[in-house]
C-alpha positions as CSV (number, residue, x, y, z in Angstrom):
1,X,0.0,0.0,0.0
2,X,3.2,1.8,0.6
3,X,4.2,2.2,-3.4
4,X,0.3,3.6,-4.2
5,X,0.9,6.4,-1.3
6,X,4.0,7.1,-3.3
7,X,2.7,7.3,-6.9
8,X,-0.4,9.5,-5.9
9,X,0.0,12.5,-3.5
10,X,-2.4,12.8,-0.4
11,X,-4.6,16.0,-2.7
12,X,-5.3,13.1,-5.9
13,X,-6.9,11.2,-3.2
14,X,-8.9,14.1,-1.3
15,X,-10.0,15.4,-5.0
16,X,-10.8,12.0,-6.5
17,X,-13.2,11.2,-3.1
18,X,-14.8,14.7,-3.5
19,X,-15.6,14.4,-6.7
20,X,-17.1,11.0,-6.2
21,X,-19.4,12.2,-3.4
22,X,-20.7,14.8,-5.6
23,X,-21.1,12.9,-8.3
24,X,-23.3,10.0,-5.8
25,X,-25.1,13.4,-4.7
26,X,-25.5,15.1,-8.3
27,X,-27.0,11.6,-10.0
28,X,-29.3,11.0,-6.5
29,X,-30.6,14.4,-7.0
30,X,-31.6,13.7,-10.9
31,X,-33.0,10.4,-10.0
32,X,-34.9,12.4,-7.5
33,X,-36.2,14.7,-10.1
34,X,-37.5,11.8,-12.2
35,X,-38.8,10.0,-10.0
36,X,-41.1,12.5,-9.0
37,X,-42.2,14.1,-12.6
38,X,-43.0,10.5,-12.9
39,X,-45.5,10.5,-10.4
40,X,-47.4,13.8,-11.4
């Protein structure tokens, strides 16, 4: 685990977990949307 700490600095990791969270958060809030236009 040592050698992947070494090839990708602490802020790759920060920014690649942030942008996953908002991406969860982003497609949640469109299935959200559809969900209920579907029920109107």
């Amino acid at each position: 685990m040592k050698d992947m700490e070494e090839r990708f600095p602490r802020g790759i990791w920060v920014r690649l977990i942030i942008y996953i969270a908002v991406g969860h958060l982003f497609a949640a809030f469109i299935y959200l949307l559809f969900e209920l236009g579907a029920k109107q």
